[in-house]
Residue frames as a rotation matrix with the C-alpha (Angstrom) as fourth column:
UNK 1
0.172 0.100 0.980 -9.52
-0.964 -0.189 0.188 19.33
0.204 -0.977 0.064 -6.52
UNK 2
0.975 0.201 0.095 -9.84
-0.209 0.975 0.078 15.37
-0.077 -0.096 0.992 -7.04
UNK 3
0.420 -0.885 -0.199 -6.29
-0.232 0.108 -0.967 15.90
0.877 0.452 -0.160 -8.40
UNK 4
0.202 -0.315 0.927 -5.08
-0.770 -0.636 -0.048 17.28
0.605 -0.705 -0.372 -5.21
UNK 5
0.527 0.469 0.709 -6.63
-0.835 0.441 0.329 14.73
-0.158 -0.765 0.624 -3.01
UNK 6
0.998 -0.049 0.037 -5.21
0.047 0.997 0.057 11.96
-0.040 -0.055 0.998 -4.54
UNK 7
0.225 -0.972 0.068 -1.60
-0.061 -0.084 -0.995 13.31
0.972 0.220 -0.078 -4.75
UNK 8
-0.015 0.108 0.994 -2.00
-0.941 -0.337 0.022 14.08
0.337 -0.935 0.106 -1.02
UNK 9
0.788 0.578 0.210 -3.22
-0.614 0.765 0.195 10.40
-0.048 -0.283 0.958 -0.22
UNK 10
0.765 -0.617 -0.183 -0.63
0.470 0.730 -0.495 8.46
0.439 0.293 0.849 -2.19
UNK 11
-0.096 -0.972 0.214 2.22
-0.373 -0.164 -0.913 10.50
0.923 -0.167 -0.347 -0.56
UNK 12
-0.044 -0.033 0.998 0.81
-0.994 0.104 -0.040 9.83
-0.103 -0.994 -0.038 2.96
UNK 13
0.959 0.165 -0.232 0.29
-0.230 0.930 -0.287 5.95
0.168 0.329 0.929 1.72
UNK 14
0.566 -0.775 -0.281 3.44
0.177 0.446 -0.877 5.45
0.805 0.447 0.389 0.36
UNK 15
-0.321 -0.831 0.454 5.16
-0.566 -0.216 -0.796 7.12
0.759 -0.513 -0.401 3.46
UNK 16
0.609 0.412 0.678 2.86
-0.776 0.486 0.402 4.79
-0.164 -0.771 0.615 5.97
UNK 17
0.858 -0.246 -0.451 4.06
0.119 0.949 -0.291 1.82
0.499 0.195 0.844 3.65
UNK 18
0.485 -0.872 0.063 7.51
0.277 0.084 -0.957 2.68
0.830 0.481 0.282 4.32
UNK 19
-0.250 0.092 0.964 7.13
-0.809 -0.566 -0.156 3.65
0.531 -0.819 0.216 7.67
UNK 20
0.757 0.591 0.279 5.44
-0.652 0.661 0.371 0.75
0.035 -0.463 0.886 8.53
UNK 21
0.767 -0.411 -0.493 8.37
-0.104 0.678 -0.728 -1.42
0.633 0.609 0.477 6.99
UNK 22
0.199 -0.673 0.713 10.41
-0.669 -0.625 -0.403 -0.68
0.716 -0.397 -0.574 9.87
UNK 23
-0.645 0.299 0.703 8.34
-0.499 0.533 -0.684 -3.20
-0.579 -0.792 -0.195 12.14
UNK 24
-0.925 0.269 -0.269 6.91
-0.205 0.242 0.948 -5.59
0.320 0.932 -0.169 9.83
UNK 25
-0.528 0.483 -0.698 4.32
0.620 0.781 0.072 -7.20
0.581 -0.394 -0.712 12.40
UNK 26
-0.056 0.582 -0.811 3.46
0.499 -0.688 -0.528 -3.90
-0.865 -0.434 -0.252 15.04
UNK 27
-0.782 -0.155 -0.603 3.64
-0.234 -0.825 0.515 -2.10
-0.577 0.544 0.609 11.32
UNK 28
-0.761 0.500 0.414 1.04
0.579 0.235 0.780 -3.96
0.293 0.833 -0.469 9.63
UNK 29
-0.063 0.904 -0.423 -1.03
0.898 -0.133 -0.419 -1.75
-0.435 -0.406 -0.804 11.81
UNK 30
-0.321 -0.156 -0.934 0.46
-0.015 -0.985 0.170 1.19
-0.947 0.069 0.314 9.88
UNK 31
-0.900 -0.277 0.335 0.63
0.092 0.632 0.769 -0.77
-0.425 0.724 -0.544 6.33
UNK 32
-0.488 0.741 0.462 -2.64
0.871 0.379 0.312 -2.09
0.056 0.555 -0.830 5.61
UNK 33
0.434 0.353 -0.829 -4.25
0.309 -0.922 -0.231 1.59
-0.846 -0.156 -0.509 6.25
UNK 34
0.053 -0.387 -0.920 -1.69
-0.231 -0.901 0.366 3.04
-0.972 0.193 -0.137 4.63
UNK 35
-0.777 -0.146 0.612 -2.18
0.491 0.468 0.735 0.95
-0.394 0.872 -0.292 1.29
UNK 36
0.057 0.985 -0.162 -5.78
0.915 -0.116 -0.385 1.79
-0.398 -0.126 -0.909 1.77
UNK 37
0.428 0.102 -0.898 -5.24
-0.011 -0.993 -0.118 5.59
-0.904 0.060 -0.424 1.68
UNK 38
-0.272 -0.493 -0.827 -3.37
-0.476 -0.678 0.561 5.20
-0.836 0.546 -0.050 -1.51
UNK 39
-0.661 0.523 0.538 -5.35
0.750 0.478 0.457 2.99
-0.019 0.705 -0.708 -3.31
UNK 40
0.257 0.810 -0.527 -8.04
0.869 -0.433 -0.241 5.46
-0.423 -0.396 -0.815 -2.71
UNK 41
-0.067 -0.656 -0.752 -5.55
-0.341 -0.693 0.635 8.26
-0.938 0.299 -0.177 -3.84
UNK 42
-0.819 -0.079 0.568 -5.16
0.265 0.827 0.496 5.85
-0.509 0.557 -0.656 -6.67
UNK 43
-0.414 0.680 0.605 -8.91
0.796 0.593 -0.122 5.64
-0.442 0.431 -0.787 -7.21
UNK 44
0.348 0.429 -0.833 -9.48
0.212 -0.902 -0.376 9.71
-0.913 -0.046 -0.405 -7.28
UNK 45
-0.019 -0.699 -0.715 -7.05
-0.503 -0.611 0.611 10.43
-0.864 0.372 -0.340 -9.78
UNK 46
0.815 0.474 0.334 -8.47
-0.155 0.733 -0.663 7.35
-0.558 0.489 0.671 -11.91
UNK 47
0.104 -0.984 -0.148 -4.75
-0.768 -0.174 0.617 6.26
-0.633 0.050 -0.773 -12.33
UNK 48
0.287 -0.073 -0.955 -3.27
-0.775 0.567 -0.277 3.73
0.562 0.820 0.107 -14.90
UNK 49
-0.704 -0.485 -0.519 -1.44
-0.147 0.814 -0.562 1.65
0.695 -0.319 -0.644 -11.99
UNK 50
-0.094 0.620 0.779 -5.08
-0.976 -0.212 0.051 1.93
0.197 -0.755 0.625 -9.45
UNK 51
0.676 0.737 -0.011 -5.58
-0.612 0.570 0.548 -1.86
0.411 -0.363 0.836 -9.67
UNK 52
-0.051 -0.895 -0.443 -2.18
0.212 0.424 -0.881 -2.72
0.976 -0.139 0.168 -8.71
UNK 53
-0.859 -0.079 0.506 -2.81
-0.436 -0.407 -0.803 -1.01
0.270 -0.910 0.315 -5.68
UNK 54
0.239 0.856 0.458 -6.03
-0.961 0.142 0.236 -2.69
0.137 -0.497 0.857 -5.10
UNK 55
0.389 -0.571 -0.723 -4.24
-0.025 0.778 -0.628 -5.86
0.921 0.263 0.289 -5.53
UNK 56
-0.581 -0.781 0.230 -1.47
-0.138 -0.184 -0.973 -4.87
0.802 -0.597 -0.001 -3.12
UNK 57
-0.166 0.550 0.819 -4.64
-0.925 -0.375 0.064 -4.36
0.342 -0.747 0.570 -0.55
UNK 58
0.835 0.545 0.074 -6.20
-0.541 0.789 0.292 -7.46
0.101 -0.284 0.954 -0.52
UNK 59
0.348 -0.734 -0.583 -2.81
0.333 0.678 -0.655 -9.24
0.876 0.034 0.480 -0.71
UNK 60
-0.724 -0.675 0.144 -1.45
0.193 -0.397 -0.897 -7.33
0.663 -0.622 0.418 2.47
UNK 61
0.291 0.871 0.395 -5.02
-0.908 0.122 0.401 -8.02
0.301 -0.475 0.827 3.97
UNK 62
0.693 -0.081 -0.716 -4.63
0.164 0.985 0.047 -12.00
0.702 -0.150 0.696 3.82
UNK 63
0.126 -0.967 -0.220 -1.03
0.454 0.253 -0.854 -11.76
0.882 0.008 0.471 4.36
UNK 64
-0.440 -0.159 0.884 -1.47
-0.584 -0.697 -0.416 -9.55
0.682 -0.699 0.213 7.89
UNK 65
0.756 0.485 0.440 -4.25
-0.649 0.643 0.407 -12.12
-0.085 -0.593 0.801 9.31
UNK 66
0.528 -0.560 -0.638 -1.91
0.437 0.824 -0.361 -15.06
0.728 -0.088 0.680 8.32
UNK 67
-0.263 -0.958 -0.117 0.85
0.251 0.049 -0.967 -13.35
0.931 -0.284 0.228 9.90
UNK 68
-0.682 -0.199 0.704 -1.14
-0.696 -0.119 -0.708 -12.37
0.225 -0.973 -0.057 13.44
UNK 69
0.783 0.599 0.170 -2.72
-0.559 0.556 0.616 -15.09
0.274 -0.577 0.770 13.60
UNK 70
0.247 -0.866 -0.435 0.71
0.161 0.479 -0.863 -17.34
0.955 0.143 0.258 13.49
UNK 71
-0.397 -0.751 0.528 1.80
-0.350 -0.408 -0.843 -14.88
0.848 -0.520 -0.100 16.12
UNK 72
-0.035 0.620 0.784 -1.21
-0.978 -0.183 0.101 -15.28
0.206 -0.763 0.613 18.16
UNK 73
0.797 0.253 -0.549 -0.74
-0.259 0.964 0.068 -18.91
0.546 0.088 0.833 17.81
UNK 74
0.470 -0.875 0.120 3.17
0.147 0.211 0.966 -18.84
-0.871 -0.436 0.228 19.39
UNK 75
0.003 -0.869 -0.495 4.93
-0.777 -0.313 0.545 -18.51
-0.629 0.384 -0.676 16.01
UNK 76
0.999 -0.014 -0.038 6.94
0.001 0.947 -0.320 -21.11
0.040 0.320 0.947 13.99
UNK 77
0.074 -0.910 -0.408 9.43
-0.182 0.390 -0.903 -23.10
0.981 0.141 -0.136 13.84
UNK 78
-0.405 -0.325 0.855 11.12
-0.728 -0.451 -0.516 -24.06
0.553 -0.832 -0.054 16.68
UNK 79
-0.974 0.117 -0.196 9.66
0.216 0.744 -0.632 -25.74
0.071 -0.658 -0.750 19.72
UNK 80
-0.510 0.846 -0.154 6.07
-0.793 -0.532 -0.297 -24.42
-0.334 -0.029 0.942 18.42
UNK 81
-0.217 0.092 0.972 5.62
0.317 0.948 -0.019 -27.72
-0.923 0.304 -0.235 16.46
UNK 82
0.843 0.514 0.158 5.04
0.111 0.123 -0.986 -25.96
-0.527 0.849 0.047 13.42
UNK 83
0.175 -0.778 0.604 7.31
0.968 0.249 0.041 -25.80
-0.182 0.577 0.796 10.34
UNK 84
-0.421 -0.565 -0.709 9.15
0.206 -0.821 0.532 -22.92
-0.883 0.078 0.462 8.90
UNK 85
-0.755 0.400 0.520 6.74
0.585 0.052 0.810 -23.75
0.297 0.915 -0.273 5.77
UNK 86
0.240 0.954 -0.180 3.63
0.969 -0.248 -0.021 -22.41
-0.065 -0.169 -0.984 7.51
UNK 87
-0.021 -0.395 -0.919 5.45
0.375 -0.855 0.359 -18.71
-0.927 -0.337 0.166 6.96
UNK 88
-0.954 -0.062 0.294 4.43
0.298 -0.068 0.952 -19.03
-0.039 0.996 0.084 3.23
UNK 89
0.055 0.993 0.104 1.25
0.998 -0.056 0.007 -18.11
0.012 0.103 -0.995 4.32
UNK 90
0.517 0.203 -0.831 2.35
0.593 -0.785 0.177 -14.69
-0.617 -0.585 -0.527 5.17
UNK 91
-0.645 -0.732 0.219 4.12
0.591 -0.297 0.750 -14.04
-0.484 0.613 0.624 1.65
UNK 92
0.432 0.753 0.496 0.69
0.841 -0.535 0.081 -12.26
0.327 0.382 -0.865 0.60
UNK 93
0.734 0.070 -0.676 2.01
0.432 -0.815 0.385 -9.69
-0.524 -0.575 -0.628 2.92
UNK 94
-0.153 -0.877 -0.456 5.55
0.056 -0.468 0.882 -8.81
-0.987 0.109 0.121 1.47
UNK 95
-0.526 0.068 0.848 4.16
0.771 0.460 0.441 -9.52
-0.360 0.885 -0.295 -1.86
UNK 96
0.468 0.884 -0.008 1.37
0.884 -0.468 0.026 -7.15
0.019 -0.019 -1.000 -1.34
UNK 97
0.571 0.779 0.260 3.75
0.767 -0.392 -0.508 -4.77
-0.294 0.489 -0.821 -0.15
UNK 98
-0.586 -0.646 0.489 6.12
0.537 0.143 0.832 -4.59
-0.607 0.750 0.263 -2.72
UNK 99
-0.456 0.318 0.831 3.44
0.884 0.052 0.465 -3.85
0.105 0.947 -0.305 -5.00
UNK 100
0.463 0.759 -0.457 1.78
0.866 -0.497 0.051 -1.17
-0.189 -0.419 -0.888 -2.72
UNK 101
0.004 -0.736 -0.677 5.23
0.129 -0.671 0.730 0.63
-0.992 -0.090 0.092 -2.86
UNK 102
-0.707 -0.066 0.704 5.77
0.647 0.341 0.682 -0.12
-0.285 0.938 -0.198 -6.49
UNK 103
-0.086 0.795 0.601 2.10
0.868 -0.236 0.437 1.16
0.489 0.559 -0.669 -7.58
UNK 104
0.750 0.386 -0.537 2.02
0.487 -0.871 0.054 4.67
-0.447 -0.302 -0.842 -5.19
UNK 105
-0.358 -0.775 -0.521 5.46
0.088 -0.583 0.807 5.65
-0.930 0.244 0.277 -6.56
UNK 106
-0.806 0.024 0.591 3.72
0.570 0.299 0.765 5.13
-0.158 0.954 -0.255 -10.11
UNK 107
0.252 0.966 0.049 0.78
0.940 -0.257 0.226 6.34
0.231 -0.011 -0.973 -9.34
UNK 108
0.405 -0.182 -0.896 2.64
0.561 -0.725 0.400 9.73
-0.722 -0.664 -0.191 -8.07
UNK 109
-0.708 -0.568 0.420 4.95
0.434 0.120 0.893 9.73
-0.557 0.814 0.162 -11.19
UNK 110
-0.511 0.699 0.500 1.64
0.830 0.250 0.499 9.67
0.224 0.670 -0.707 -13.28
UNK 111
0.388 0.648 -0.655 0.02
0.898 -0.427 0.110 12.51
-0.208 -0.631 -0.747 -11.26
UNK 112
0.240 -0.575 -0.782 2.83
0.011 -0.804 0.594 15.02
-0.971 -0.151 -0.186 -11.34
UNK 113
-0.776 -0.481 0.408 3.81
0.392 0.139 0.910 14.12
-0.494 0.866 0.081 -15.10
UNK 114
0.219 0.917 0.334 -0.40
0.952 -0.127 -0.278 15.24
-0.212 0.379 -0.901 -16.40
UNK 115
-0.785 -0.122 0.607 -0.39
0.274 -0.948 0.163 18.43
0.556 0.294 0.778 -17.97
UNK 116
-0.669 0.551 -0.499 -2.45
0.292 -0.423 -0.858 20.94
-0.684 -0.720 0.122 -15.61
UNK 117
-0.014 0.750 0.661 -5.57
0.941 0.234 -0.246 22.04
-0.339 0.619 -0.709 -17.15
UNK 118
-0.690 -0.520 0.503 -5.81
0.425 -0.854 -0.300 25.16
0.586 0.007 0.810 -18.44
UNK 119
-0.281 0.576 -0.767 -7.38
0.717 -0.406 -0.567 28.03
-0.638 -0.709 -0.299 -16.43
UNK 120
0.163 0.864 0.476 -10.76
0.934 -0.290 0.206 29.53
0.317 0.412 -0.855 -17.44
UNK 121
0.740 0.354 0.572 -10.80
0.207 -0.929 0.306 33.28
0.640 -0.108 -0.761 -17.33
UNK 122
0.589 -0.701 -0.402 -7.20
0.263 -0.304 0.916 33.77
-0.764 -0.645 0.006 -16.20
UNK 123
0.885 -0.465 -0.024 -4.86
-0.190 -0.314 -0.930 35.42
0.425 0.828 -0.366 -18.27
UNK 124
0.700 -0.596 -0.394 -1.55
0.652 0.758 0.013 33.78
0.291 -0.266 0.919 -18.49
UNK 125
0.860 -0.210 -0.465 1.30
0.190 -0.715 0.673 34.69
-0.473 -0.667 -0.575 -16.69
């Protein structure tokens, strides 16, 4: 059942991530969730790639605040007075998720590749 769940999760993850990726900035509202759910997926299924995906979270945590707060600040560059450097704060985010994408497609891979268990008190078909 734990299987299930977490195969379920990481597909709906991975399609948020990638969804989200559309609109980086109104997407991080899809994003950072949608890591969530597949780290979680992740944890059920006690995958081999699970802390990559926690990673990916907290890195696409930071890397969302940097990037609305910036916004909420006016931006950069420009006639904001800040530099085009202060956008290195917000590389957690693409960094993160890279890796979010990366680790649910593994983590799915890994799922579907497990031999099923066998069933008790069925006779094969």
């Amino acid at each position: 059942m734990a299987e299930r769940w977490s195969r379920v999760l990481g597909i709906i993850g991975l399609a948020g991530m990638l969804l989200g990726a559309i609109d980086p900035l109104e997407g991080s509202l899809i994003i950072l969730p949608a890591v969530g759910v597949a780290a979680v997926g992740a944890l059920l299924s006690k995958g081999r790639w699970r802390m990559l995906l926690y990673w990916a979270l907290i890195l696409v945590a930071v890397g969302v605040a940097a990037t609305w707060v910036l916004s909420a600040l006016g931006g950069i560059g420009g006639s904001t007075g800040r530099s085009d450097w202060w956008g290195l704060l917000a590389l957690p985010y693409a960094v993160g998720w890279v890796m979010g994408v990366v680790g649910g497609v593994l983590t799915l891979l890994q799922s579907f590749s497990r031999p099923k268990p066998p069933n008790h008190g069925e006779k094969p078909a």
